[in-house]
C-alpha positions as CSV (number, residue, x, y, z in Angstrom):
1,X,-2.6,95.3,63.8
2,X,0.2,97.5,62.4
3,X,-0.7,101.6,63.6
4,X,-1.3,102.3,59.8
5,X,-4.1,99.8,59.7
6,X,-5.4,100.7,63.0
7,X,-5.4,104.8,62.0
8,X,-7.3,103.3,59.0
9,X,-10.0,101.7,61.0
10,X,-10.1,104.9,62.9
11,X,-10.7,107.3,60.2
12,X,-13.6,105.0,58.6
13,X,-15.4,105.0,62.0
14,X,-15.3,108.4,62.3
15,X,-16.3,108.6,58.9
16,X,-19.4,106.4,59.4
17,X,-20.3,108.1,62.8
18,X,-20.1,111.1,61.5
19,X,-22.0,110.2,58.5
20,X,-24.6,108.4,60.2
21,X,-25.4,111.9,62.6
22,X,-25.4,114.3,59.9
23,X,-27.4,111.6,57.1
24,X,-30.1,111.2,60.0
25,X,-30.4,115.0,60.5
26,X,-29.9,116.3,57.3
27,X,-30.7,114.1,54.5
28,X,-28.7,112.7,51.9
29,X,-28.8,115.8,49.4
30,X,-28.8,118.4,52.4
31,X,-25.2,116.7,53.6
32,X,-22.1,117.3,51.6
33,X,-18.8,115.1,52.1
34,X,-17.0,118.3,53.3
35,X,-19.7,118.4,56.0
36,X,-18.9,114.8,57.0
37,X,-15.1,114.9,56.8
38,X,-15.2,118.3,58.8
39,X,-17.2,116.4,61.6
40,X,-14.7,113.2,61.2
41,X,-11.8,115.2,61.3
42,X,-11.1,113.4,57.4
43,X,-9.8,114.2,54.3
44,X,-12.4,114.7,51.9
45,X,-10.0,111.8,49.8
46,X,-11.1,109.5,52.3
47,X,-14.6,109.1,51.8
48,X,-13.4,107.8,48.3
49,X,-10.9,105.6,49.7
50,X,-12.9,104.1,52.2
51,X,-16.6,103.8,50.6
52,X,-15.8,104.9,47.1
53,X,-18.4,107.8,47.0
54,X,-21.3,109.8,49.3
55,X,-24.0,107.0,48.1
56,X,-22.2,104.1,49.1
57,X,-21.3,106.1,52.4
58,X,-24.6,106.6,53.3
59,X,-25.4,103.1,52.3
60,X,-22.8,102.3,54.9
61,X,-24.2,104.4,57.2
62,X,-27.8,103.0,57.1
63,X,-26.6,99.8,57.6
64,X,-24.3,100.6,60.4
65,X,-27.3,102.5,62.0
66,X,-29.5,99.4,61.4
67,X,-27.0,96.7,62.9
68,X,-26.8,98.6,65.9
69,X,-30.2,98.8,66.4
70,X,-30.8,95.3,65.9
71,X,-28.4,94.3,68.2
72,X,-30.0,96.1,71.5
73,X,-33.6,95.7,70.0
74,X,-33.7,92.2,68.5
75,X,-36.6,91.1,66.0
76,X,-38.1,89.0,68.6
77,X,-37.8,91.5,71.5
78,X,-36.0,88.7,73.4
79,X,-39.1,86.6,73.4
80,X,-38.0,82.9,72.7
81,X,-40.0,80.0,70.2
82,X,-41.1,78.2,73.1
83,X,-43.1,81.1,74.2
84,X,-47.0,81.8,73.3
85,X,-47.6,83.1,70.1
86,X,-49.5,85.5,71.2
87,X,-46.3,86.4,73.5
88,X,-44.1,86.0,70.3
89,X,-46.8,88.8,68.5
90,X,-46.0,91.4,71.7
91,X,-42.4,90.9,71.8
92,X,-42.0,91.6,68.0
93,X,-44.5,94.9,68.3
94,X,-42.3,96.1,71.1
95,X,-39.2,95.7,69.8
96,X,-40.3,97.3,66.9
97,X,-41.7,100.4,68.5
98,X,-38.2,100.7,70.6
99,X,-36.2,100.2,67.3
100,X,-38.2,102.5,65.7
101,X,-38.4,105.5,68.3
102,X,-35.5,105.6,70.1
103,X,-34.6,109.1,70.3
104,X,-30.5,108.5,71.2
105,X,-28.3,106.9,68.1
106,X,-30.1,103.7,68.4
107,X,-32.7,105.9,66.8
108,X,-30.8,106.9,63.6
109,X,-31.6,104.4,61.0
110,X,-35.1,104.6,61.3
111,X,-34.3,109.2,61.3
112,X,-32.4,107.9,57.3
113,X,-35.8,106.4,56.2
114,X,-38.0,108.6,57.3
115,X,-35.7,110.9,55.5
116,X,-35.9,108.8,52.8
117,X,-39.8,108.9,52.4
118,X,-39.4,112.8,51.9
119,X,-36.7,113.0,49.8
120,X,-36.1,109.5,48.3
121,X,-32.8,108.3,46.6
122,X,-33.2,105.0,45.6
123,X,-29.9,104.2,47.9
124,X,-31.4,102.6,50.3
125,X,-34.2,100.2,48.5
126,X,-32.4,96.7,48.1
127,X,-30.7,96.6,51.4
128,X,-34.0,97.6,53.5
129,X,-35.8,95.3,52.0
130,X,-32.7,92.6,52.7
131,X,-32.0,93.6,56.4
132,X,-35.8,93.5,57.0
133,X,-36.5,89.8,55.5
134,X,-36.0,87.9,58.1
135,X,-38.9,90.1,60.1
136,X,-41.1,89.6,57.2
137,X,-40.6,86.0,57.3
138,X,-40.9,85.6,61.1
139,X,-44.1,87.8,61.0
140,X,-45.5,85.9,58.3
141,X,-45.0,82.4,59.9
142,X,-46.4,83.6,63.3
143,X,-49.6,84.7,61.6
144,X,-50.1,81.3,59.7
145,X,-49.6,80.3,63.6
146,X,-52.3,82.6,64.9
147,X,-54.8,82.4,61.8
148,X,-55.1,78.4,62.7
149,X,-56.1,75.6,60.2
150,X,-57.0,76.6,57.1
151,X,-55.4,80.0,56.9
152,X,-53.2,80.9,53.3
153,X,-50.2,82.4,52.5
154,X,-52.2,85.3,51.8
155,X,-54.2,85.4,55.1
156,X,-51.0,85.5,56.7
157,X,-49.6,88.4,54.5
158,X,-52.6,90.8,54.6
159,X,-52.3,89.7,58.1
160,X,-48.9,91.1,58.8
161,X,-49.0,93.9,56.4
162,X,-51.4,95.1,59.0
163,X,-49.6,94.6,62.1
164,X,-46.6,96.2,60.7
165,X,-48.4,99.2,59.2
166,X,-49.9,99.9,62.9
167,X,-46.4,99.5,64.0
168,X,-45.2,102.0,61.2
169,X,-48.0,104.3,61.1
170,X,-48.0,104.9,65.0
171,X,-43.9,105.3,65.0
172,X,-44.5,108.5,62.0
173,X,-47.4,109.5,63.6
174,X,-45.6,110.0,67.1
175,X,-42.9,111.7,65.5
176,X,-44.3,113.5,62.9
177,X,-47.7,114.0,64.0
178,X,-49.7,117.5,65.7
179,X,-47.6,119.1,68.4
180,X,-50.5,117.6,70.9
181,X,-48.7,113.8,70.1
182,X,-45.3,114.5,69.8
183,X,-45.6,116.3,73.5
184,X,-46.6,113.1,74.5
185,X,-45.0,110.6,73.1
186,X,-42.0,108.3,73.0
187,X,-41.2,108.4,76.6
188,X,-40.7,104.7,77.6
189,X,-43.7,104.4,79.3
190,X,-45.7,105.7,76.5
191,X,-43.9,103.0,74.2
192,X,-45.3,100.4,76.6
193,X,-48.5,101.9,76.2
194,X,-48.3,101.9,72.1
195,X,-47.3,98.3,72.3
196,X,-50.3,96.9,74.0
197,X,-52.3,98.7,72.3
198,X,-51.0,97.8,68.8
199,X,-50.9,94.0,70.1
200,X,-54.5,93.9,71.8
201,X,-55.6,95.6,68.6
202,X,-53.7,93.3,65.8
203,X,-54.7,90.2,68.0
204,X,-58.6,91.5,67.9
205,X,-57.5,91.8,64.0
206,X,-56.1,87.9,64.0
207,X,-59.2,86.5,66.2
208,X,-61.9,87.7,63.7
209,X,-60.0,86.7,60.2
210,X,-59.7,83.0,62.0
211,X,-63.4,82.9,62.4
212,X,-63.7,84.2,59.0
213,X,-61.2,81.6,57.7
214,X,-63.3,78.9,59.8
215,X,-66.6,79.9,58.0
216,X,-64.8,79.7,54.4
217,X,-64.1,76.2,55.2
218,X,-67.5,75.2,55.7
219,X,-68.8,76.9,53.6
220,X,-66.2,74.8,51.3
221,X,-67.5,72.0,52.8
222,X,-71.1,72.1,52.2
C-alpha cells in the first residue's frame, strides 16, 4: 500500500473514531463536522471526501460502532446449536445485555440509538433494522423451538417481541432510569444478575403460552 493510500486510511479512521465518540455523546444535531475534524486532526474537506456528508458519516459511524460490538458480543453469546434451547435463550439475553451496556466503546452504538429515540433522524432506520435481522430471525426460530408443536409464526413473534423488549427495556431502564438504579447497575456482576433474571422470566413467559398453545389444539380437536 503506497503512503498516500495508507495516510488515507488513516485520516478516515480517525474520522470515524472520532465521529463515533462525539455522535454517541452528543447526538447527531448537537455534533458539527468541525467538531469531528478538530477531534480527528481532519480537514473539514475530508468528511466530504471520505463519506460524502455528516449523515452518511454518522451512518458510518453506527455501523462501525455496531460491527465492533458484534464481534466481542456475538448474537448467540458464544453458545453453539447443539446446545439446549433453553441454553441458546440465556446466551442470546446475555449477549444482549453486554452489547447493550457496555460502558467502554463497545458501548457506543447502542449510546447513537438511544440518542436516536430522543432526537430521531431517520439515518439510522434501514440499516438497524438490517444489522439486527439475523437476531430477529434466530430469536424467532428458537421460540417456534421452545413454544413446541403447534406453535405459529405468530406465537413465536409475540414471543420474542417480549424477550427482546425485557432485554431493551431493562438496558434504558439501567441507564436512564432513577439515580437509585443507575447507582447500581451495569457492573458485570449486576449484568449477570439482569440476565437470569430476564431468562428465568421469558422462559416462565414461553412455559405458559405452550400450555396455552397445547389447550388450543384440543380444543381444535374436539
Amino acid at each position: 500500500m503506497s503512503k498516500t493510500r495508507e495516510a488515507s486510511v488513516d485520516t478516515r479512521d480517525r474520522l470515524l473514531e472520532a465521529a463515533g465518540d462525539l455522535f454517541s455523546r452528543q447526538g447527531f444535531r448537537r455534533t458539527t463536522v468541525a467538531q469531528v475534524c478538530a477531534r480527528a486532526r481532519a480537514n473539514i474537506a475530508a468528511v466530504n471526501y471520505h463519506f460524502g456528508g455528516k449523515r452518511e458519516l454518522y451512518l458510518a459511524a453506527w455501523k462501525r460502532a455496531f460491527d465492533e460490538a458484534i464481534h466481542v458480543y456475538p448474537f448467540d453469546g458464544g453458545v453453539g446449536e447443539d446446545e439446549p434451547p433453553e441454553a441458546r435463550l440465556a446466551g442470546i439475553i446475555d449477549s444482549a445485555l453486554r452489547r447493550f451496556l457496555d460502558e467502554g466503546r463497545l458501548g457506543r452504538w447502542s449510546k447513537l440509538l438511544i440518542m436516536e429515540m430522543a432526537q430521531p433522524t431517520g439515518i439510522l432506520g434501514d440499516a438497524r433494522h438490517k444489522a439486527m435481522r439475523p437476531l430477529a430471525e434466530a430469536v424467532d426460530r428458537l421460540m417456534l423451538e421452545l413454544l413446541g408443536e403447534g406453535a405459529t409464526e405468530t406465537d413465536a413473534m409475540l414471543c420474542g417481541m417480549s424477550v427482546v423488549a425485557q432485554v431493551i427495556g431493562m438496558s434504558l431502564h439501567t441507564r436512564l432510569g432513577p439515580p437509585r438504579i443507575r447507582r447500581k447497575f451495569p457492573g458485570p456482576s449486576e449484568i449477570e444478575l439482569l440476565s437470569e433474571h430476564i431468562t428465568r422470566f421469558a422462559l416462565g413467559g414461553i412455559n405458559a403460552g405452550r400450555e396455552q398453545i397445547r389447550r388450543r389444539a384440543k380444543d381444535d380437536r374436539a
